[in-house]
C-alpha positions as CSV (number, residue, x, y, z in Angstrom):
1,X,0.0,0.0,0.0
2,X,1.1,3.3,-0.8
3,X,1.5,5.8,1.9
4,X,1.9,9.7,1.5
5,X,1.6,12.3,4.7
6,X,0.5,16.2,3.6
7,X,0.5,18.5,6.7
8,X,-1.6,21.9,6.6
9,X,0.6,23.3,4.1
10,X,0.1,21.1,2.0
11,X,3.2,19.9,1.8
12,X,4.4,16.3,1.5
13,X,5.6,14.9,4.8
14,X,5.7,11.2,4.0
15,X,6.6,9.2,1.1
16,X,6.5,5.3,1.2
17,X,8.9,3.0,-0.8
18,X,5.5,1.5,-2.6
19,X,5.2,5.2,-4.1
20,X,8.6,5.5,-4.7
21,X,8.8,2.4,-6.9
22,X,5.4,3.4,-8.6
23,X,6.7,7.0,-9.2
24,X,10.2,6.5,-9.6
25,X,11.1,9.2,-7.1
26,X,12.6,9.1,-3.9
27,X,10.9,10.3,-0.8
28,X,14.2,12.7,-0.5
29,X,13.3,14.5,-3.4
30,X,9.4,15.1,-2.9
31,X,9.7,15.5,1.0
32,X,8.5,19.2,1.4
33,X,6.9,20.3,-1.9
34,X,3.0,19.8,-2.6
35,X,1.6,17.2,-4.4
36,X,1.2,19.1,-7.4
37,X,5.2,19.5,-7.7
38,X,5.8,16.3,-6.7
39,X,3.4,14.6,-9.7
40,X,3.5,18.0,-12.1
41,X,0.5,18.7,-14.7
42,X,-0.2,15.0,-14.5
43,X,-2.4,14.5,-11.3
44,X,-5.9,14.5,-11.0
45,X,-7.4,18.3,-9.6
46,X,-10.0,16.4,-7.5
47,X,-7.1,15.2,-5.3
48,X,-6.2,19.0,-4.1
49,X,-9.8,19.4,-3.3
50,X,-10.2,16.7,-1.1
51,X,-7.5,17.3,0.2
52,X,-7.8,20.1,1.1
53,X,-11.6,19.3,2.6
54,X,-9.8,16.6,4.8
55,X,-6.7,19.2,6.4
56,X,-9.5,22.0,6.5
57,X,-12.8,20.6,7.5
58,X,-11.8,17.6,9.4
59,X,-13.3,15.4,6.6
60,X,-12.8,11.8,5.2
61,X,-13.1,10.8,1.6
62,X,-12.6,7.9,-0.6
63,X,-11.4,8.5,-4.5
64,X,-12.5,4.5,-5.6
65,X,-11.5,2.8,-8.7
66,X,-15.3,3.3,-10.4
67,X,-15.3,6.9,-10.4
68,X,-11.4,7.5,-10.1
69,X,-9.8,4.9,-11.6
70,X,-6.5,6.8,-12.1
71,X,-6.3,10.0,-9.9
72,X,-2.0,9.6,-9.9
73,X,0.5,9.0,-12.3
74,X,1.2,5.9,-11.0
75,X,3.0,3.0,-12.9
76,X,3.4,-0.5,-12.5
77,X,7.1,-1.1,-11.1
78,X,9.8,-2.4,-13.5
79,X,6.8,-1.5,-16.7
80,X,7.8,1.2,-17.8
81,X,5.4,4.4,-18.3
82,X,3.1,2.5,-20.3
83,X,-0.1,2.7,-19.0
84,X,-1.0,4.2,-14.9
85,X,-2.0,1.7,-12.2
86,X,-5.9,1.8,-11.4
87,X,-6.3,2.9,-7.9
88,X,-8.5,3.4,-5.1
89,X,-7.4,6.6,-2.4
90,X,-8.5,6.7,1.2
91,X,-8.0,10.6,2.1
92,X,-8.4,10.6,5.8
93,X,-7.3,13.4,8.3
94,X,-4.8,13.1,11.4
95,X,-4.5,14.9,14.2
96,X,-1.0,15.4,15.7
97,X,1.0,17.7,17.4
98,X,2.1,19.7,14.5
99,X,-1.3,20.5,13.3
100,X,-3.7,18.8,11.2
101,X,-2.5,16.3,8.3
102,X,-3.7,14.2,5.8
103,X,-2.6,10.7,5.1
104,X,-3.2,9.4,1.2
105,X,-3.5,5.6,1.5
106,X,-3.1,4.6,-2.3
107,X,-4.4,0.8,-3.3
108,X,-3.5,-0.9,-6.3
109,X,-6.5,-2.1,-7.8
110,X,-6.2,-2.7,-11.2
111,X,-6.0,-6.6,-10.9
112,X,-9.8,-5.9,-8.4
113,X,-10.7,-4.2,-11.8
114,X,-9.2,-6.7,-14.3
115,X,-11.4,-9.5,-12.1
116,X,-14.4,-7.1,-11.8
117,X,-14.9,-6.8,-15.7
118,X,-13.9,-10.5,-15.8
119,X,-16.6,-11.2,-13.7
120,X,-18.9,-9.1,-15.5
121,X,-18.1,-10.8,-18.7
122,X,-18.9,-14.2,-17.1
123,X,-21.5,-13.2,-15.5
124,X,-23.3,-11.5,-18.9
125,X,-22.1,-15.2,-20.8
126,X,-24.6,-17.0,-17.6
127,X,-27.2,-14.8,-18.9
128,X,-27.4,-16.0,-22.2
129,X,-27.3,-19.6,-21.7
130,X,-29.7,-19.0,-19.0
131,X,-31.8,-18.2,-21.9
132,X,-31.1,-21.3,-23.5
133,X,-32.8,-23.0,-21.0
134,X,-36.2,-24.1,-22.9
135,X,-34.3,-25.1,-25.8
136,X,-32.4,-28.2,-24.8
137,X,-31.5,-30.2,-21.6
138,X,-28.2,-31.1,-22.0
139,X,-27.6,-27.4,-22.7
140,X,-29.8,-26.7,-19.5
141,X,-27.0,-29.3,-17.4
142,X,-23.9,-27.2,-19.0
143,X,-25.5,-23.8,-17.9
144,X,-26.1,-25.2,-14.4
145,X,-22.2,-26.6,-14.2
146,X,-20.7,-23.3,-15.6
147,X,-22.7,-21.2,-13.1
148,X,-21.5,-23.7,-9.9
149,X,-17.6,-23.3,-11.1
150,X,-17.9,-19.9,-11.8
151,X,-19.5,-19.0,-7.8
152,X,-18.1,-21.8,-6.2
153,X,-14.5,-19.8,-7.1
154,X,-15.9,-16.3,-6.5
155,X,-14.1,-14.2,-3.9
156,X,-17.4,-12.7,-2.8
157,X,-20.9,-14.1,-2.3
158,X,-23.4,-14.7,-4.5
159,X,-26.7,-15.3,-4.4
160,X,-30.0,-15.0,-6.2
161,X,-33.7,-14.4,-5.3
162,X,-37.2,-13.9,-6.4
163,X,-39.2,-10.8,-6.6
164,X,-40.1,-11.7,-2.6
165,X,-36.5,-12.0,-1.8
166,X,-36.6,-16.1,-1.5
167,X,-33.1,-17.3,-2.0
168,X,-33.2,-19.2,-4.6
169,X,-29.1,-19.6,-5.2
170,X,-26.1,-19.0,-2.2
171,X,-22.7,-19.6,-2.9
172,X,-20.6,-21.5,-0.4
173,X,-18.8,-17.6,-0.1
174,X,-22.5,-16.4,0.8
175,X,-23.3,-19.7,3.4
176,X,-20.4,-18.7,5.1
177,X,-21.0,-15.3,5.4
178,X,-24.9,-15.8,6.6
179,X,-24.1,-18.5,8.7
180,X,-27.1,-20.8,6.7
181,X,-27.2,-22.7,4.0
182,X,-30.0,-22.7,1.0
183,X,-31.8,-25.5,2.5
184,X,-32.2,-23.3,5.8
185,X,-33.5,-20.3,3.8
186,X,-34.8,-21.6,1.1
187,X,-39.1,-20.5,0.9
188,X,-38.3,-17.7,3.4
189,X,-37.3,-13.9,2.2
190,X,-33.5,-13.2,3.4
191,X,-34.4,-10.3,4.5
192,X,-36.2,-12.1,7.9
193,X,-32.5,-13.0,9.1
194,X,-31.5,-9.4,9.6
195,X,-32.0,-8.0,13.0
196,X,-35.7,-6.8,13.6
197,X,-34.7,-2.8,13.8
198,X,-33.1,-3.1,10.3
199,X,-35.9,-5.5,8.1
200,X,-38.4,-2.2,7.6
201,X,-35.9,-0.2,6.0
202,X,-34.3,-3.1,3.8
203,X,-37.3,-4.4,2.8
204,X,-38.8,-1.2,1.9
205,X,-35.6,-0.5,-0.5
206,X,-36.0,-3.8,-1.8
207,X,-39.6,-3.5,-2.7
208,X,-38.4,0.1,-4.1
209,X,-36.2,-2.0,-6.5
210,X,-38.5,-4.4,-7.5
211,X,-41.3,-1.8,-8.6
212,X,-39.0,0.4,-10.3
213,X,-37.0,-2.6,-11.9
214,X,-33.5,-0.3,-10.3
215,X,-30.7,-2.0,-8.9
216,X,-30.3,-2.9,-5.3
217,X,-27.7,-1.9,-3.5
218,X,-27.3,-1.2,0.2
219,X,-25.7,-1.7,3.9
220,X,-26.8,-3.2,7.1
221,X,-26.2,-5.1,10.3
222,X,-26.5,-8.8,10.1
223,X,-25.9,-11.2,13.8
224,X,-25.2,-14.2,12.4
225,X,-26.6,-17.7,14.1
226,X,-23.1,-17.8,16.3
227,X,-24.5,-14.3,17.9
228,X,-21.3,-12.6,15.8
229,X,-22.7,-9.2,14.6
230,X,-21.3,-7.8,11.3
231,X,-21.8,-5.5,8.3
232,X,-22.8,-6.5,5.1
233,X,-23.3,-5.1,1.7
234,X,-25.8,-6.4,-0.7
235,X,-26.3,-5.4,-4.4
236,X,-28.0,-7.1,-6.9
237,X,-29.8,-6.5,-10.6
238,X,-32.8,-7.1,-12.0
239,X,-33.9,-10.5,-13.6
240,X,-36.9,-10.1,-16.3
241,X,-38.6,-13.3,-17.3
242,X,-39.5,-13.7,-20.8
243,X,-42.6,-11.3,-20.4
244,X,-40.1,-8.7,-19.6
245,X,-41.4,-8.9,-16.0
246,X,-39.2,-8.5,-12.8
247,X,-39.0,-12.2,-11.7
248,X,-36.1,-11.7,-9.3
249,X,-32.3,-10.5,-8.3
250,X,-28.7,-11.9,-9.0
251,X,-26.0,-10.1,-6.8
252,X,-23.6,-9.8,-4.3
253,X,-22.8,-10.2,-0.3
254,X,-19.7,-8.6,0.5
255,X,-18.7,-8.3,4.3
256,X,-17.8,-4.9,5.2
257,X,-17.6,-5.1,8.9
258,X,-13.5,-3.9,8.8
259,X,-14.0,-1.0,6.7
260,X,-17.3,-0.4,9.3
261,X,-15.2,-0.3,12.1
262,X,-12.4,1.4,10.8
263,X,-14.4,4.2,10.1
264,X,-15.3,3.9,13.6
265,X,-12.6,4.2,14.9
266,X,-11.6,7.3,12.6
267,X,-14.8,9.2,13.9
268,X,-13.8,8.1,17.5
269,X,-10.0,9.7,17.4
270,X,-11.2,12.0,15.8
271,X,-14.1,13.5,18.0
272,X,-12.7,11.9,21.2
273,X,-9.5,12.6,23.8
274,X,-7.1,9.4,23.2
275,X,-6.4,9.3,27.0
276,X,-9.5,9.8,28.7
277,X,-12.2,8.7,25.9
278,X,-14.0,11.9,26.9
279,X,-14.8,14.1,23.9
280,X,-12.4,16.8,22.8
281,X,-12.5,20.2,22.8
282,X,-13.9,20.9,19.1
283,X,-16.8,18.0,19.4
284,X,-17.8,19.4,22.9
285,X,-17.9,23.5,21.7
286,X,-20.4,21.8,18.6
287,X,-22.4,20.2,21.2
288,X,-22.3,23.5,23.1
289,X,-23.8,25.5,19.7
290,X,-26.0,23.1,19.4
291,X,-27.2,22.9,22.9
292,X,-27.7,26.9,23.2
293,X,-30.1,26.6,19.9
294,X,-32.3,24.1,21.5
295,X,-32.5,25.5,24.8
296,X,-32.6,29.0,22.9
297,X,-36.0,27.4,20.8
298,X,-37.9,25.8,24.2
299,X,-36.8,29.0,26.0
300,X,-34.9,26.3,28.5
301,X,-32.1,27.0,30.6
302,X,-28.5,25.0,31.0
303,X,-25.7,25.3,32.5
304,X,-21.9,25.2,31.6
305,X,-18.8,24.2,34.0
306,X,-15.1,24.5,33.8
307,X,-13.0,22.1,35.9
308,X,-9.5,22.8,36.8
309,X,-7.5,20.6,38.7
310,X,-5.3,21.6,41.6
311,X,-1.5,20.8,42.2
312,X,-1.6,18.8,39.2
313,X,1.6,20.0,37.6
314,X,3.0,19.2,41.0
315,X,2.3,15.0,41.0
316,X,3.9,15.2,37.2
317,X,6.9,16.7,38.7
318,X,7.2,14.7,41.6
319,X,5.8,11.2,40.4
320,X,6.3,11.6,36.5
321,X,4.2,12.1,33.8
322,X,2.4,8.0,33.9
323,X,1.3,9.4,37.3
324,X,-0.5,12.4,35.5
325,X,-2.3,10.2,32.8
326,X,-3.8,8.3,35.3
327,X,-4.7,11.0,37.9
328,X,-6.4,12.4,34.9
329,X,-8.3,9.1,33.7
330,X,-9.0,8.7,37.1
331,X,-10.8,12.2,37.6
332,X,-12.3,11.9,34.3
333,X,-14.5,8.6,35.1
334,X,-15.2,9.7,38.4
335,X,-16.6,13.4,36.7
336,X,-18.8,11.2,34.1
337,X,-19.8,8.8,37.1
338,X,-21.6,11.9,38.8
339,X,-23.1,13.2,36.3
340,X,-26.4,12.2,34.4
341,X,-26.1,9.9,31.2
342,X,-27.3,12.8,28.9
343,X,-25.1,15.3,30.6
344,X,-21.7,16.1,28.1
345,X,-18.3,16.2,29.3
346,X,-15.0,16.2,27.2
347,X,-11.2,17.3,28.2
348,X,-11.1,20.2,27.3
349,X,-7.1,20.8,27.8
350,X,-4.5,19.9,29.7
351,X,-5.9,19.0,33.3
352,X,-9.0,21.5,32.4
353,X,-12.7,19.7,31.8
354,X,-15.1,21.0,30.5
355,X,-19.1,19.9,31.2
356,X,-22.6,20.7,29.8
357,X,-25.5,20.2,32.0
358,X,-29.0,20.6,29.5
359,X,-31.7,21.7,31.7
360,X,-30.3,22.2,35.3
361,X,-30.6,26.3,35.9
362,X,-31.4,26.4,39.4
363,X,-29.4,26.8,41.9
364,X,-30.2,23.8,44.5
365,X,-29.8,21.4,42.1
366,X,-26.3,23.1,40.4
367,X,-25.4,23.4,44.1
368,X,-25.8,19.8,44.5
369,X,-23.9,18.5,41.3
370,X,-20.9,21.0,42.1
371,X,-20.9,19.7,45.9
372,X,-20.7,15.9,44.1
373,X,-17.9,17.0,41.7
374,X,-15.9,18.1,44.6
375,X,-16.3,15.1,46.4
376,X,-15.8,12.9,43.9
377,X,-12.1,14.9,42.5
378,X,-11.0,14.8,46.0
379,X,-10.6,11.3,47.1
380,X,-7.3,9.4,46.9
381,X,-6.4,8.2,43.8
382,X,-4.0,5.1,44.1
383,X,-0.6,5.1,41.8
384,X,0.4,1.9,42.7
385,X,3.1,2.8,45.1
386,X,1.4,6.0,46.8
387,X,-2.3,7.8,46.7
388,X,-2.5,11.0,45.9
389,X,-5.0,13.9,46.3
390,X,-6.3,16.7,43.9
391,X,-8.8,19.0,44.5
392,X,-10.5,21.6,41.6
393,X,-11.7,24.6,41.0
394,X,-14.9,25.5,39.1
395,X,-16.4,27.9,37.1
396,X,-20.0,28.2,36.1
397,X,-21.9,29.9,33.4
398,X,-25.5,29.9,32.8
399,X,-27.3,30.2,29.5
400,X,-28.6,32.9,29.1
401,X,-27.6,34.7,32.3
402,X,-24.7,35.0,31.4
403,X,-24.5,34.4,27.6
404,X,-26.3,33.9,25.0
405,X,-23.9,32.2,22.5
406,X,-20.9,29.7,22.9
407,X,-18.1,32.1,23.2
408,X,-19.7,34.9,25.9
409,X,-20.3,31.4,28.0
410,X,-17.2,29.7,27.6
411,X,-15.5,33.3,28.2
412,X,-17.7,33.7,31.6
413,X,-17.3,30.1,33.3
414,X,-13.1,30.4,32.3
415,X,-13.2,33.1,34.2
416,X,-15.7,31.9,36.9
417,X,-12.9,28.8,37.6
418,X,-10.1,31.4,37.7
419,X,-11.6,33.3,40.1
420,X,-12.6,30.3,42.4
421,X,-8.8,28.6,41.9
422,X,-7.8,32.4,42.9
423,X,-10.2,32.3,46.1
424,X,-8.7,29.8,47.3
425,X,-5.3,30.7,47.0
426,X,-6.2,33.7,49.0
427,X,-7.6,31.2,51.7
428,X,-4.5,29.3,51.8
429,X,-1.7,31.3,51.3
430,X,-2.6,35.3,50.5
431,X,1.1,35.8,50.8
432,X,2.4,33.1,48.7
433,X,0.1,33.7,45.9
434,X,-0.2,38.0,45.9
435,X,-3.0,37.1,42.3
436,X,-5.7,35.8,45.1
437,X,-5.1,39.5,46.3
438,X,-6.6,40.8,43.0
């Protein structure tokens, strides 16, 4: 797989030997122009763009084989500059401590392609000697023994059904990825075996294809009979009878589960702190716009905190930094612990969290959450070798007291939490810290 880095500038960071080979240039002399130097005149323009949408925006993209089946000069190695590769591009953004990147992961897929149209091919040749059928049984038997090679070897799963979505046809591919064979299914629609929350909406796409004689294609969670949940994808075409009637589907299962969770797990890192699994500070402000226009519309009332930890910098000093990560996992399931399930909390930075309480206004029941917060932040938290104590200061903002849009609340509870960790510095030590005389 080919593997190219491009921070915010634009500018190529990484550069994989599989690109090298493919390009004939070495990483040394790409490593710090754009993209556009590095391939010259020669590279597709929707590249830049998405590019560009992934280090700007935050946003994902995929440049596959069907609609852009050669988006890079890329070549075969050792072929000469004959003819490019076909390719498929994963354009997904990275978050790091220089800023934002963007990682190109480059496929080669033009043997996928060579066996796509191959299959195509094969699969048009079925048609006609389906045809056939009426005109001669021993032509009938040598359809039938060309159709079992050709799905018995197919990489995916095949299968083909009726107008009601009866199977009439599953591959062994397509047994395996069910989890049944034909003689388990056969009579009932396929479409029973998915999960109960998903058969509606499939069964109202396939009954959408059928009427409007379309092609079906879509995505959905199947739990197999082992209890094993996974993501498939189906697409199939239209079969006509010789009336010119819809009188079923031949298609495709295809397990998609990895790609499923790998996108996941994208949208998690990407919305989410990697230490604490709270979310981070960019997910939580868009919860916070969006929290303000729904409370703004039900004239409702909500309340924002800011969490600061005390003496924290002191137990990385004293006990290391692995002490610090977990005081702050620590404090960070104890804060979600004593708060309500629909309440919102995300690290907002450094040992600074950040919460969004929809709905609690008043001041008995704030009181009461902040009282529990305190609590909760201030008992030990065990290292391994020692406990250790932190205590926090926090700041509160109420919408709309005190603002009425993300920035004049975030402004007022920073300063809120300032003001408290001030206070009681004063209480402490006025002389050691002359700011709590402010």
């Amino acid at each position: 797989m080919g593997l190219i880095m491009v921070d915010g500038e634009g500018r190529i960071r990484l550069w994989n030997r599989w690109i090298e080979e493919r390009t004939g240039r070495l990483a040394s002399q790409v490593c710090g122009v754009t993209l556009a130097e590095a391939f010259g005149p020669h590279v597709d323009p929707r590249i830049a763009l998405v590019v560009r949408e992934a280090l700007d925006f935050g946003w994902s993209a995929r440049l596959s084989h069907a609609l852009h089946p050669m988006p890079l000069p890329l070549y075969p190695p050792g072929g000469g500059q004959v003819e490019r590769m076909k390719q498929s591009i994963d354009i997904t953004p990275v978050q790091g401590e220089g800023g934002p990147r963007c990682l190109l992961q480059v496929r080669d897929v033009t043997e996928t392609v060579r066996r796509e149209a191959l299959l195509k091919q094969q699969s048009r040749q079925l048609r006609l000697d389906l045809l056939r059928l009426s005109q001669a049984q021993v032509e009938l038997q040598r359809s039938e023994m060309r159709f079992r090679e050709l799905a018995r070897q197919a990489p995916a799963g095949l299968f083909e059904a009726d107008a009601e979505a009866c199977c009439t046809f599953l591959n062994e591919r397509c047994e395996q990825i069910l989890g049944h064979s034909l003689e388990n299914v056969a009579g009932t629609p396929w479409i029973n075996l998915l999960p109960v929350s998903e058969q509606a909406r499939v069964r109202a796409i396939w009954c959408l294809a059928v009427a409007s004689a379309t092609r079906f294609a879509e995505e959905f969670r199947y739990v197999g009979p082992d209890g094993e949940s996974r993501w498939i994808r189906a697409e199939a075409g239209p079969q006509r009878d010789g009336n010119d009637r819809i009188s079923g589907f031949v298609g495709t299962l295809l397990d998609v589960t990895e790609f499923h969770e790998r996108a996941t797990r994208n949208e998690f890192r990407a919305n989410h702190d990697g230490l604490t699994s709270l979310l981070n500070r960019d997910r939580f402000e868009r919860h916070l716009r969006a929290a303000i226009s729904g409370a703004r519309e039900v004239a409702d009332r909500m309340a924002l905190l800011f969490i600061d930890l005390n003496d924290f910098k002191g137990i990385n000093d004293t006990h290391g930094h692995h002490a610090g990560d977990t005081v702050l996992k620590t404090i960070a399931a104890r804060v979600r612990r004593v708060l309500r399930s629909e309440d919102i909390v995300a690290r907002y930075g450094g040992d600074e969290f950040a919460v969004l309480l929809n709905g609690t206004g008043d001041p008995e029941t704030l009181d009461a959450i902040l009282f529990k917060l305190h609590q909760a932040v201030g008992l030990p938290i065990n290292l391994g070798h020692c406990h250790v104590r932190v205590g926090c200061a926090i700041g509160v903002s109420i919408y709309p007291d005190h603002g009425s849009d993300p920035l004049s609340l975030l402004t007022h509870a920073d300063k809120a939490m300032y003001a408290a960790k001030r206070a009681r510095y004063a209480k402490n030590d006025p002389i050691a810290h002359p700011s709590a005389q402010i």
